[in-house]
C-alpha positions in Angstrom: 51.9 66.2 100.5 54.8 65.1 98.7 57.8 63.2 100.7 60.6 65.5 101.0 58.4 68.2 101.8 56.7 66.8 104.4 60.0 65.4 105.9 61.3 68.9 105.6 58.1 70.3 107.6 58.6 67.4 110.1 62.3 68.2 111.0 61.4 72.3 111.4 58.3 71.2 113.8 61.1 68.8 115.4 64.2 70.7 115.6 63.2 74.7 114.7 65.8 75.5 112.2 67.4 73.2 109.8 70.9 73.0 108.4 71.0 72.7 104.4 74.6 72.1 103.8 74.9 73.9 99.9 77.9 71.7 97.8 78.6 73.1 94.4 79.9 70.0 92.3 82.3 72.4 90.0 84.0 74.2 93.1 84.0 71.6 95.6 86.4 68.4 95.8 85.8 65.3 98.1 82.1 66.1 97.1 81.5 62.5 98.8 83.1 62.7 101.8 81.7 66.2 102.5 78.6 65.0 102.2 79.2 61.7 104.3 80.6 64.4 107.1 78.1 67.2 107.1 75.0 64.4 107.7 77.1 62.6 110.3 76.8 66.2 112.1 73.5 66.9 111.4 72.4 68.4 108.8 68.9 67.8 107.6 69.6 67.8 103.9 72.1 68.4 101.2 71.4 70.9 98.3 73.8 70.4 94.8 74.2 72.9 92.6 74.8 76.3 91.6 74.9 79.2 89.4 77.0 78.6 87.2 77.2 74.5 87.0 76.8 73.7 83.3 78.2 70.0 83.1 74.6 67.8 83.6 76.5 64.4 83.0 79.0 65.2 86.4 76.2 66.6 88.2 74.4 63.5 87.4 77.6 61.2 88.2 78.0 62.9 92.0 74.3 63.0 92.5 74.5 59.4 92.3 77.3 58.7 94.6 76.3 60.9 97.2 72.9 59.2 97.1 74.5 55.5 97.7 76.6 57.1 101.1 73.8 59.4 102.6 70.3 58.8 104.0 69.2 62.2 103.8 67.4 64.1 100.4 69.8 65.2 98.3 67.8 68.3 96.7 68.5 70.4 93.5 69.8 73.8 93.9 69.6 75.0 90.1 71.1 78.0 88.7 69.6 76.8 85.2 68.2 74.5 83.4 71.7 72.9 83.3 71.2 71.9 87.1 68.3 69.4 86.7 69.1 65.9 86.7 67.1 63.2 87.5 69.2 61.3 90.0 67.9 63.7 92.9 65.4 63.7 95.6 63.5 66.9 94.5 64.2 70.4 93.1 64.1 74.2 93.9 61.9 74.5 91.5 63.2 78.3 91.7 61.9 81.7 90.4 63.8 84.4 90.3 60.9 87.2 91.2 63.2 89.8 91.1 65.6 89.3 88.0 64.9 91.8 85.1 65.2 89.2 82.6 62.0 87.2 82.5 64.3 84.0 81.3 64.7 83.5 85.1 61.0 84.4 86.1 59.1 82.1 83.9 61.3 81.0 80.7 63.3 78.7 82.4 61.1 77.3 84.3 59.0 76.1 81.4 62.4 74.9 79.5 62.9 72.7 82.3 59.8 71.9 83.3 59.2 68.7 81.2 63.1 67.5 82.5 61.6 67.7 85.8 58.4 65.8 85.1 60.3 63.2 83.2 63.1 62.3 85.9 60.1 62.4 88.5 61.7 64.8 90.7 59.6 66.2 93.8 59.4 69.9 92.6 59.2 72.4 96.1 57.9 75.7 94.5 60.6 78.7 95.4 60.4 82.0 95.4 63.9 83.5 94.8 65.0 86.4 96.1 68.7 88.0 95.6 69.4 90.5 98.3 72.7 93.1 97.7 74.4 93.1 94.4 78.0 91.8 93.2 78.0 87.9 93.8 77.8 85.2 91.0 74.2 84.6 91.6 73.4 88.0 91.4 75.3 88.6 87.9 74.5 85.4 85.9 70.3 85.7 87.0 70.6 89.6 85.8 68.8 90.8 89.3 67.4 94.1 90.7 69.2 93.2 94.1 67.2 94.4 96.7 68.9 96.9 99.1 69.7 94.8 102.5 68.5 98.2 104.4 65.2 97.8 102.7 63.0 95.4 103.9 60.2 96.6 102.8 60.8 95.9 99.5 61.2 92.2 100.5 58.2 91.9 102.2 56.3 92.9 98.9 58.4 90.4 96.9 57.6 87.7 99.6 53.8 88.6 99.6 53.4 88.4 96.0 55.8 84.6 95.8 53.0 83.4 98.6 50.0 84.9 96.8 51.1 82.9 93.8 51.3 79.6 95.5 55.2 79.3 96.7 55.5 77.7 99.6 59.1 78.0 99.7 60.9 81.1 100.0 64.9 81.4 99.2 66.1 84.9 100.6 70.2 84.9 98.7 72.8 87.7 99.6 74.9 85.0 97.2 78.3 82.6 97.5 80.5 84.4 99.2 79.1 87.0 99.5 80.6 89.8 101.9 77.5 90.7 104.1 74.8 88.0 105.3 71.2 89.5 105.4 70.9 90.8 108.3 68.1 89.5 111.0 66.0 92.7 110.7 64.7 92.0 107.6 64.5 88.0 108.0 62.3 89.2 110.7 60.5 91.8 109.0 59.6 88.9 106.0 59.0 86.3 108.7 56.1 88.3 110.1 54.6 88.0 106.5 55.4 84.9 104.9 53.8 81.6 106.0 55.5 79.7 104.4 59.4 77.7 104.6 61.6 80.5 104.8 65.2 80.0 103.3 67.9 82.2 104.2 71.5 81.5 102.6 74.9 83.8 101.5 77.7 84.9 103.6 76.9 82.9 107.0 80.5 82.4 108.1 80.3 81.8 112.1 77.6 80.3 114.6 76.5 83.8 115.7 75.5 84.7 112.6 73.4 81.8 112.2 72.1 81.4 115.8 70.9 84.9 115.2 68.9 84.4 111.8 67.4 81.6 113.2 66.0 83.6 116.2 65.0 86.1 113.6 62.5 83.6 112.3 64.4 81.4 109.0 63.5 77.6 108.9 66.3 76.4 107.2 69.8 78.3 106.8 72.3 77.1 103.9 75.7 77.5 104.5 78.2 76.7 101.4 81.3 78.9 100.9 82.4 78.5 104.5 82.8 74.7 103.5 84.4 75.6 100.4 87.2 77.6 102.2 87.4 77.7 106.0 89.8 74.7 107.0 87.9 74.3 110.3 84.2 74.4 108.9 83.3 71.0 110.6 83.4 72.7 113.9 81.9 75.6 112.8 79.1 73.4 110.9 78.9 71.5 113.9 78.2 74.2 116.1 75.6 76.1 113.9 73.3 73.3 113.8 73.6 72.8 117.3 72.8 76.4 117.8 70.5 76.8 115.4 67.9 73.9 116.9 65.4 74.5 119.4 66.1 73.0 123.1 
């Protein structure tokens, strides 16, 4: 078992459901202190990236310097092949199952493939899921959003990302998006998928996230409310404290 991976497994068997604070290196400023702030209340790792991040040398420059003033794996969030760089702990190594583009099913994943072998990163195979229509990550990966009022639809999606070996599976309503997926169908997929399941997009408020973690999500990523809510280090603070088991 590779190292983030198993540290990952190791925090869900220790805490239940894990914090992955999501900073986008072209949106966000004070990328270093943010990340200093969100490990000093908790969280269990940091993802970096983005849909549309298309600078590799900046990614590369903030990767670093988060790396030198936080202890815990900084991990690739990649909206392309743009978002690999090889100062990271590991990758998404992300497919987009339900894109209608097969760029972001296989072709990227081969393009970047020998980037991700060469830098060494730990790759965590993801299957990528974009619930509801409209956001960024929705428009640039050219999705067939699945309905949030079909479930079903997700559990066939999830089924067919475990048969083919994904052991990671990303469920995305988007950044910023205006509705979070709702518990029902995080649920619905948990009761299917055996494997880490990731649930990010429109989690504003504790509630919210005290509610998909109940539902059955091992590790919730919360990024536009850091982005734009003044007081997110109280709401931060008090999702992960919600969010863990007693």
């Amino acid at each position: 078992m590779n190292s983030v991976e198993n540290y990952i497994l190791n925090e869900i068997k220790r805490y239940g459901t894990l914090c992955f604070p999501l900073i986008d290196s072209e949106n966000s400023t004070n990328v270093i202190s943010i990340a200093k702030r969100v490990e000093e209340l908790g969280a269990s790792a940091i993802l970096i990236g983005g849909s549309s991040i298309i600078d590799q040398i900046e990614l590369s420059k903030i990767i670093s310097q988060i790396k030198l003033s936080v202890n815990i794996p900084v991990i690739l969030f990649p909206g392309n092949v743009t978002g690999v760089s090889p100062n990271a702990d590991a990758i998404l190594f992300m497919s987009l199952l339900n894109s209608e583009n097969p760029y972001f099913i296989t072709g990227a994943q081969a393009l970047g493939a020998l980037g991700v072998k060469k830098a060494k990163l730990e790759a965590l195979p993801t299957g990528y899921l974009i619930i509801g229509e409209g956001t960024t990550a929705w428009f640039v990966g050219q999705a067939k959003g699945i309905p949030f009022h079909k479930p079903n639809l997700a559990i066939m999606y999830s089924l067919a990302a475990q048969y083919l070996g994904m052991r990671f599976l990303y469920l995305e309503a988007g950044s910023g998006a205006n509705q979070h997926i709702s518990p029902e169908m995080v649920n619905s997929v948990r009761k299917y998928y055996d494997g880490i399941l990731i649930v990010g997009g429109g989690i504003r408020n504790p509630e919210i996230a005290k509610q998909l973690a109940e539902a059955g999500a091992d590790i919730l990523v919360v990024g536009t409310m850091i982005e734009n809510d003044n007081n997110w280090e109280k709401k931060l603070s008090d999702i992960i404290q919600l969010i863990r088991k007693v």
